[in-house]
Every structure is written in structure tokens, then in C-alpha cells.
Steps between C-alpha positions, in 0.01 A plus 500: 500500500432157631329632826271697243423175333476317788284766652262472197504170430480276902139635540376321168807187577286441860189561303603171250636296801126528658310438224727174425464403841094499514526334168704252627248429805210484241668255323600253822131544673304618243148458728648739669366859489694653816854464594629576864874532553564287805917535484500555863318233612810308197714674711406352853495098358879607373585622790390245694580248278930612506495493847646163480824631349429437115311817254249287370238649216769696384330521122183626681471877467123610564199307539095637423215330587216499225124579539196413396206715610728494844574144536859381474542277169873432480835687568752642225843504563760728405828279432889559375656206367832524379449406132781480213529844368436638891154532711197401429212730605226209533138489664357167604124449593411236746115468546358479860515099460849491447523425098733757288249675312729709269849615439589802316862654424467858580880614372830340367818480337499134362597448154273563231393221302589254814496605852274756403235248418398470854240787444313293243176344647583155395787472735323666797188270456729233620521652875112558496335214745781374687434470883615614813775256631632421158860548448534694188750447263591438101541126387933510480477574889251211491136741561210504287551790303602499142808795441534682191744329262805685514374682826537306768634747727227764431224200511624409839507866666155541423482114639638629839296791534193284440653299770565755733161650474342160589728460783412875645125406441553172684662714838195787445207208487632292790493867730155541420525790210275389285212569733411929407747605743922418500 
């Protein structure tokens, strides 16, 4: 019985998960109106990057570049920070120039009525415009950004995968990526 259901039911699950996921895009580079999945080219920095012992951008899952009329605007990063109630299924937008241009929490567990209030667009405003090089992190671990009362943990997993995606942006920009080709 459950491989029926399953067998009816993954098709319009995968569906969901896609349309999510370009929502989620939209929402971090919203000039954008073409996204290019550019994992592999994620893959290679991480790769490269571990080679000195240590798995670094280990919250870093994917990575699309975003278009307009065939010019690279920004990249969107696919992130899974460990949050209170389990992972975090985030997206963070970093414009061309550096700046975080958007944050958007794709799927989660957190608790409702506290963790789960880092979906709301006043707490993922507070992300939006800060640069390349800055070490992000909430105010208790002494960073700029304010947590949620009463969800501290939550606030700061979407705080590290804001961090993370700056930090994978930083490695991508200094090996020339941001020209059209990576």
C-alpha cells in the first residue's frame, strides 16, 4: 500500500519541491529572470577548497547563477543549517557586487510561533545588504544580526548559512566566476 501511495504521490512531492525552489530564487534575486544550476562548478571550489584536510562549506548544497537578458546578476545558494527542530532548507542571494540580496527559508521543522518565525520577511530583511567579507552572526555571538526572541538557535542557523554563502561567494569571485564563464 505505501509503494502505491508513494508511487502516486513522489511525482506531484518533486513537482512542490521545484516550484518552492524557483520561488525561493525569485525571492533572493528577484531581477533575475533565468536561473542556471552551476552545482558543479560548487562542487570543484569544495573540492578544492578540503584539500587542506578540513570539509569546509559544508551547509552549501547547490549554487545557480541568475540572469538577466544573459548577463550574470548575482548567485543563489542552496544552504543546510542545522537549526533547532533539525535542517533548514535556506536560499541566500548574493548580487554580482557581493551584497546579500535576499534570504528565503525554503523548508523547516522549527517551532511554530518561535523558530518558525524565521520565514517572516521582517527577520530575513535583516540579512539583505550585508557584504562580502562580513562575518555573519546574531548579536549574543557578538554579529550584527538581531535573533528571534526565544529563537536564538533557529536565528543563528539561518545566520550561518548566510555566512557560509558569503564565504563560498568570496572563494567563486576571487577565481574569476563572476565573469560569464566558471
Amino acid at each position: 500500500v505505501l509503494a502505491v501511495v508513494n508511487g502516486i504521490t513522489s511525482d506531484r512531492i518533486a513537482a512542490q519541491a521545484t516550484i518552492r525552489l524557483q520561488q525561493a530564487l525569485k525571492d533572493v534575486l528577484p531581477e533575475a529572470d533565468e536561473f542556471r544550476d552551476e552545482t558543479e562548478a560548487l562542487s570543484l571550489v569544495k573540492t578544492e577548497a578540503s584539500s587542506g584536510g578540513k570539509s569546509p562549506f559544508a551547509i552549501v548544497d547547490k549554487m545557480y547563477a541568475g540572469y538577466v537578458r544573459g548577463e550574470r546578476q548575482g548567485f543563489a545558494f542552496m544552504c543546510f543549517p542545522a537549526g533547532y527542530g533539525g535542517v533548514i532548507e535556506t536560499v541566500v542571494g548574493v548580487s554580482s557586487s557581493g551584497n546579500v540580496r535576499g534570504v528565503s527559508v525554503v523548508r523547516h521543522s522549527e517551532t511554530p510561533g518561535l523558530g518558525a518565525n524565521i520565514t517572516g520577511g521582517e527577520f530575513q530583511k535583516r540579512f539583505v545588504g550585508i557584504p562580502r567579507g562580513t562575518e555573519v552572526k546574531v548579536k549574543k555571538d557578538g554579529g550584527q544580526v538581531d535573533a528571534i526572541t526565544g529563537a536564538t538557535v533557529s536565528s543563528r542557523a539561518v545566520a550561518n548559512a548566510v555566512n557560509e554563502a558569503l564565504q563560498v561567494f568570496e572563494v567563486v569571485s576571487d577565481k574569476g566566476a563572476l565573469g560569464n564563464e566558471l
